[in-house]
C-alpha positions as CSV (number, residue, x, y, z in Angstrom):
1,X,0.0,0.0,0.0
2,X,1.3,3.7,-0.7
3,X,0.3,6.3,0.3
4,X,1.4,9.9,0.4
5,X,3.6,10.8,3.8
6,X,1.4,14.5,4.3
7,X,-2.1,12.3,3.8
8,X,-1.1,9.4,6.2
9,X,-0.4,12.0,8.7
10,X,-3.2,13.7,8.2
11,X,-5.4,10.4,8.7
12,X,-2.9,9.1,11.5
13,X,-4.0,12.6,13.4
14,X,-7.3,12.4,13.3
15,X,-7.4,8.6,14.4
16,X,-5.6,9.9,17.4
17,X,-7.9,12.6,18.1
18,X,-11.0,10.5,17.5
19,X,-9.2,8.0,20.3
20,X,-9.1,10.9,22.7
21,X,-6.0,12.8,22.3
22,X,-6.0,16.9,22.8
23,X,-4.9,18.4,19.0
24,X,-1.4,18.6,20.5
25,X,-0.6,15.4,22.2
26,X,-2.0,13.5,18.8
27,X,0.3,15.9,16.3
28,X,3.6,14.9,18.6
29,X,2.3,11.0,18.5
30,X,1.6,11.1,14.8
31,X,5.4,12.4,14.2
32,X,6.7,9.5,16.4
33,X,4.4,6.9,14.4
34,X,5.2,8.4,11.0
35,X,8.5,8.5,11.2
36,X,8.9,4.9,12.8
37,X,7.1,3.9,9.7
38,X,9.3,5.3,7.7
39,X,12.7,3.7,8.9
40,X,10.7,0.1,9.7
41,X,9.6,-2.1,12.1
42,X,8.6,-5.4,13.1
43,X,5.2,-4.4,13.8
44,X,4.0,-1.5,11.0
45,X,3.6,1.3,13.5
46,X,0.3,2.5,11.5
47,X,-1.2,-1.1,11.8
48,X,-0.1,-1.4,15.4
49,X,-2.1,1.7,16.7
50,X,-5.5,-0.3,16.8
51,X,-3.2,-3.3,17.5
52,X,-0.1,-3.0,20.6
53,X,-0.4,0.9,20.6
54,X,-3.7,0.9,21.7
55,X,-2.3,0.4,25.3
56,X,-1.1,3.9,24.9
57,X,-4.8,5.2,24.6
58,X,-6.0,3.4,27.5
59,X,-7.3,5.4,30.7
60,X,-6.1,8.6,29.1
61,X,-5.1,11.4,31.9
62,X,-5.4,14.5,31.4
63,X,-3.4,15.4,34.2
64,X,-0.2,16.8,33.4
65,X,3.4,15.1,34.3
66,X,5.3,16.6,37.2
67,X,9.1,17.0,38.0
68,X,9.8,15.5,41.6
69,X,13.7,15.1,41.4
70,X,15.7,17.6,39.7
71,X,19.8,17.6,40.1
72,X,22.5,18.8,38.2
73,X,22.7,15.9,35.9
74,X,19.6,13.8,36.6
75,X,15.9,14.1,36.3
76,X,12.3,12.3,37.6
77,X,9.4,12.6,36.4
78,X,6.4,11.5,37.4
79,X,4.0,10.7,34.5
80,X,0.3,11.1,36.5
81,X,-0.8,8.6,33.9
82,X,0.6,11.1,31.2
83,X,1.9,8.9,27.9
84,X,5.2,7.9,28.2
85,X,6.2,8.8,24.5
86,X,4.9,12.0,24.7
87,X,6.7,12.7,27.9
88,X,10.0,11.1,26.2
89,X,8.9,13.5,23.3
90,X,8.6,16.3,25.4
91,X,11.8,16.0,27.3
92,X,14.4,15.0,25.0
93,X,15.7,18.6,23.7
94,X,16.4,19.7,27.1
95,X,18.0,16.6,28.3
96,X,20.3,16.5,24.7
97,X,20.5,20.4,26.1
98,X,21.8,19.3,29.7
99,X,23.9,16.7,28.4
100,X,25.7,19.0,25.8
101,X,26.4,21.1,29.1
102,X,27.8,18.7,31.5
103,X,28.7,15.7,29.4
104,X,25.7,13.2,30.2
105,X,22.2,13.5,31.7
106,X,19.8,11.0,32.6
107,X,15.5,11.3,32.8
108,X,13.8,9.0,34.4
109,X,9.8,8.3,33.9
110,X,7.2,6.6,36.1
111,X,3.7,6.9,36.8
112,X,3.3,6.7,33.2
113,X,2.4,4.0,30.5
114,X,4.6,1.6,28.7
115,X,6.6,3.4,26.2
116,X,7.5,2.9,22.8
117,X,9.6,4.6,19.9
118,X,12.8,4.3,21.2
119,X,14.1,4.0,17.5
120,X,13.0,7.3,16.7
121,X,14.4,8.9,19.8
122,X,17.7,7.4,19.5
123,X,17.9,8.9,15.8
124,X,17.0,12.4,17.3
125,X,19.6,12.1,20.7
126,X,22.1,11.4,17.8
127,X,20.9,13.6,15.2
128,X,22.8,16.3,17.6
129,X,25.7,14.0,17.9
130,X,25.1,13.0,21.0
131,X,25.1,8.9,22.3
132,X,22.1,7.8,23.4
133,X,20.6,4.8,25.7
134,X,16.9,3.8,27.0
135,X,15.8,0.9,28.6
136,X,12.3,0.3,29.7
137,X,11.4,-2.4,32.0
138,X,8.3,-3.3,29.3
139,X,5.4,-5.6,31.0
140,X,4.0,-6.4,33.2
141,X,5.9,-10.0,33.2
142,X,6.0,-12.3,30.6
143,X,9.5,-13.5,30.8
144,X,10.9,-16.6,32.3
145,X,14.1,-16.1,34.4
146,X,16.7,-18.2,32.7
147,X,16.0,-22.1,33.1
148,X,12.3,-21.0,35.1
149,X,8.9,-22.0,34.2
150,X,7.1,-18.6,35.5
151,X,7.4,-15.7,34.2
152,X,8.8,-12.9,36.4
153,X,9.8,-10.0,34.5
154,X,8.9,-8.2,31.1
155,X,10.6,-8.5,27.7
156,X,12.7,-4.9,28.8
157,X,13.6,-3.5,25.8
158,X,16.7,-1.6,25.7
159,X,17.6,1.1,22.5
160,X,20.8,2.9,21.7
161,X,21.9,5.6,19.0
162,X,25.4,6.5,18.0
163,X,26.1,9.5,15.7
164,X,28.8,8.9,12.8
165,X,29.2,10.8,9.5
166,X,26.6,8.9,7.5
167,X,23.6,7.5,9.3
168,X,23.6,7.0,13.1
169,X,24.5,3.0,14.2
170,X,20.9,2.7,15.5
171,X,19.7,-0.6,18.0
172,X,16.4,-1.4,19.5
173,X,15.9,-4.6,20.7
174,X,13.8,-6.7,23.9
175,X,16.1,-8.7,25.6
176,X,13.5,-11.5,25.4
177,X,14.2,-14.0,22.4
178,X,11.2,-12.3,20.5
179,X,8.6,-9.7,21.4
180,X,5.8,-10.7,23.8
181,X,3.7,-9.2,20.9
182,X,4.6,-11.7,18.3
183,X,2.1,-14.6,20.2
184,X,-0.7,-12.0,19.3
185,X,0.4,-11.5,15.5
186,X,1.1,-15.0,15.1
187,X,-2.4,-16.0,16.4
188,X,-4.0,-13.4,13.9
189,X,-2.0,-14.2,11.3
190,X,-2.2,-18.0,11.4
191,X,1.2,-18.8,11.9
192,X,3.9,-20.7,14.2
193,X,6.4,-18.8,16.6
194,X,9.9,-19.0,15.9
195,X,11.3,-22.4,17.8
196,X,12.7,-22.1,20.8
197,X,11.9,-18.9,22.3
198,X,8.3,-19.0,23.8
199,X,7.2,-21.6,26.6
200,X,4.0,-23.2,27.7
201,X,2.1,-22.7,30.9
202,X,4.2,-26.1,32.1
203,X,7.9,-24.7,30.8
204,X,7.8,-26.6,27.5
205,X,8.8,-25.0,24.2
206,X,6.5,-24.2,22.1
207,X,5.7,-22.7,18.5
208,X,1.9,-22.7,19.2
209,X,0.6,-19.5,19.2
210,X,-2.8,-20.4,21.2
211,X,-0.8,-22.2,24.2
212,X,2.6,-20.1,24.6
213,X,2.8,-18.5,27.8
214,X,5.7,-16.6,28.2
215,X,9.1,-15.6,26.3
216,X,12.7,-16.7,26.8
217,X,15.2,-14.3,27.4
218,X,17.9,-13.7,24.6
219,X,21.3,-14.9,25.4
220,X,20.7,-17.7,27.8
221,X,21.4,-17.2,31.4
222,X,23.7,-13.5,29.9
223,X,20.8,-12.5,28.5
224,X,18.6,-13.1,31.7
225,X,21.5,-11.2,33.6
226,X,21.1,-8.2,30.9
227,X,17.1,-8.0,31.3
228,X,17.0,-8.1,35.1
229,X,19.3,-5.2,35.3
230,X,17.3,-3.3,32.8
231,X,14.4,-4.3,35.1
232,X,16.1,-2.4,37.9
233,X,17.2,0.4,36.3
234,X,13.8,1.7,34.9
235,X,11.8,-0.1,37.8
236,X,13.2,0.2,41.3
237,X,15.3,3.0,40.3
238,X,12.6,5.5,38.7
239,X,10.3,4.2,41.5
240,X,8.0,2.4,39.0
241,X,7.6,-1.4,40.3
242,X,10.0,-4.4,39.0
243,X,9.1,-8.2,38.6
244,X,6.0,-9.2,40.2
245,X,5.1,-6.0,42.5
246,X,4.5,-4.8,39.1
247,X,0.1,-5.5,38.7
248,X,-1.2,-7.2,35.2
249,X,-4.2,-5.0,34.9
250,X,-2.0,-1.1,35.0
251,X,0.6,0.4,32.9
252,X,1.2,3.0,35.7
253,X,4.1,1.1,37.3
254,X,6.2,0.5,34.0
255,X,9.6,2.8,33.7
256,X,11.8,4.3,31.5
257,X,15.3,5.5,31.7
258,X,17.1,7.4,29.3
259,X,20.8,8.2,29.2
260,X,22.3,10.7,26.8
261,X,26.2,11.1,26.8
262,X,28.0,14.1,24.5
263,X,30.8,12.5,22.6
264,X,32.5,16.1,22.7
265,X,32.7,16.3,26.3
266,X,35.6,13.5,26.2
267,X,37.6,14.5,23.2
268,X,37.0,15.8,19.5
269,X,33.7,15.3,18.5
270,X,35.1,14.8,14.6
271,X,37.4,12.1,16.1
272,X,34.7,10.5,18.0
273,X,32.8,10.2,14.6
274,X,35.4,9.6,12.4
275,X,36.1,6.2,14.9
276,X,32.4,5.3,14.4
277,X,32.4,5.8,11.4
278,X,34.7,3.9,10.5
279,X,33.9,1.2,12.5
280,X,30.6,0.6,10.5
281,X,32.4,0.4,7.4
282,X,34.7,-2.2,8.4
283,X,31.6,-4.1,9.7
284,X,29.4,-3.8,6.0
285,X,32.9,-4.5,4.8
286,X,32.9,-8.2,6.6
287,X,32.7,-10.8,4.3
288,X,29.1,-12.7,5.1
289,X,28.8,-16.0,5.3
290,X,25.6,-16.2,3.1
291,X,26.3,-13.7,-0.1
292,X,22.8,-13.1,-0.1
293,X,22.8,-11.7,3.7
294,X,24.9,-8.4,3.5
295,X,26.3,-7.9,7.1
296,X,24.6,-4.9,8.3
297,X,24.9,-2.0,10.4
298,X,22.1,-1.6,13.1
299,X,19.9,1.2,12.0
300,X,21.9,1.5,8.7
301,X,19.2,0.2,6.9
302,X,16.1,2.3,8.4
303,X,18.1,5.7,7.5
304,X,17.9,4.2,3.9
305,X,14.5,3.2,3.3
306,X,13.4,6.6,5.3
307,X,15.4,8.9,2.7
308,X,13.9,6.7,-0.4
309,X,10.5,7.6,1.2
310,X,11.1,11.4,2.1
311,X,12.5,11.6,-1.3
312,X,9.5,10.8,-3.2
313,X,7.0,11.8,-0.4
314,X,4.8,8.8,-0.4
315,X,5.5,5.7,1.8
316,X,4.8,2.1,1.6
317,X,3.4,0.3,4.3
318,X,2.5,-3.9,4.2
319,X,-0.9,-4.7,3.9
320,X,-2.2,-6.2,6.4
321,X,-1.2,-3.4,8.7
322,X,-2.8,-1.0,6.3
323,X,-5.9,-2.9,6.4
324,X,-6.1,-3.0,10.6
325,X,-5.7,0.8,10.7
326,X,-7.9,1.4,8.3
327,X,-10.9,-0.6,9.6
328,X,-10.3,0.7,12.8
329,X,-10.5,4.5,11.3
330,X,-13.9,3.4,9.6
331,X,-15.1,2.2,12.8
332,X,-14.0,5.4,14.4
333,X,-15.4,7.7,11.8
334,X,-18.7,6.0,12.7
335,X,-19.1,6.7,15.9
């Protein structure tokens, strides 16, 4: 499906609206879901706003998110049920600001809802040459602590973006085998999940979308290490909840924590990029062992197919995500 960028906008707007969000709130969401269609995605970001993004329209607040710890390089804010992306959204200039000032700077979010986009706000962090990493521990539960039946923590996500002198080295990843999400889009899409990541209710492996239960982490027993420090860092430490203090039925005690680090405050910002640089062409360099799977660059690709799109001004986007928001804008429009 293609579709012009300025007329998916327009009609990702007014879904948001129509789902409750002031004029504002929805114009700063449609940006973040507009442009994460534009570099990719597992999930189409336009077919996932009746679909996993709904969770961000759930129990709207329209209170307004509070500072309740501010120090020189650190701040808290509680959310009051306020979106998490739109907080991320409309935070991230003067923590890239505060960063540039004193080196690094860290925001922490609770009180909030789950967040989401952290592709897109790594590409902006980076866009002013500036390192940046977010973790959020993502929930409630659903994954197993390494060789466990139950699960205990989310799939905690963790993102990071690195400037260079072509596109920044862009990662966003759950430390779970696969998304949580993927049982859902495997059910409705009739297919098996990938082998070896998703267990029953009993522990077993399973592909079967209708019985799986929970997720592996990545990595084995490393990767469990790497997702229960991620479930510290933006649970306990942001004072949202981690593990199982953390309720199935509210989004309201899931964190976020973002760290952004300027480059230029530990030497020559045109060394620091000239070394990254560099670094990702000796990696698309590597010889692959499958000639018909270059080795890539994390986020490499994204900053292609998003300058291909903003160069003819329409976008493509699969099908059958097309088709979801669309019947869900009908339905809207009819109410």
């Amino acid at each position: 499906m293609e579709i012009e960028i300025d007329e998916l906008k327009q009609k990702v707007s007014t879904y948001l609206q129509g789902s409750g969000f002031s004029e504002k709130d929805a114009q700063i969401l449609t940006e973040l879901v507009v442009e994460q269609e534009l570099v990719g995605n597992q999930f189409s970001a336009v077919g996932e706003l009746p679909g996993k993004h709904s969770r961000l329209m759930e129990n709207l607040s329209q209170e307004e998110a509070e500072v309740v710890v501010m120090k020189p390089a650190i701040k808290l804010i509680k959310g009051n049920g306020r979106s998490a992306p739109l907080i991320t959204a409309d935070y991230l200039d003067e923590v890239i600001t505060h960063a540039k000032e004193q080196g690094i700077y860290a925001l922490g979010i609770y009180d909030s809802t789950y967040n989401d986009f952290f592709d897109v706000f790594c590409r902006r962090v980076a866009a002013k040459d500036c390192i940046a990493i977010i973790v959020e521990n993502g929930g409630p539960q659903g994954v197993t602590p390494f060789g466990g039946k139950t699960d205990v923590t989310g799939t905690n996500p963790i993102a990071y973006g690195i400037p260079t002198n072509k596109y920044p080295i862009v990662f966003d990843a759950a430390t779970a085998m696969h998304a949580y999400g993927r049982i859902k889009q495997s059910k409705e899409n009739g297919e098996k999940l990938p082998d070896n990541a998703y267990v029953d209710k009993q522990g077993n492996i399973t592909t079967d979308p209708n019985v799986a239960y929970a997720v592996l982490p990545f990595g084995g027993f490393k990767g469990w290490g790497i997702n229960l420090l991620i479930d510290v860092l933006s649970g306990s430490l942001v004072r949202g909840k981690s593990g199982l203090d953390q309720p199935l039925d509210s989004q309201r005690y899931i964190g976020t924590l973002i760290l952004v680090i300027d480059p230029a405050a530990l030497g020559e910002l045109p060394d620091f990029k000239a070394s990254t640089t560099k670094l990702a062409e000796d990696i698309i360099a590597v010889e692959p062992v499958d000639p018909n799977q270059p080795v890539r660059v994390p986020g490499f690709r994204g900053a292609e197919r998003r300058e291909k799109f903003m160069a003819s001004g329409k976008i493509e986007i699969e099908e059958k995500g097309w088709a979801k928001f669309s019947a869900a804008l009908e339905e809207l429009n009819k109410k």
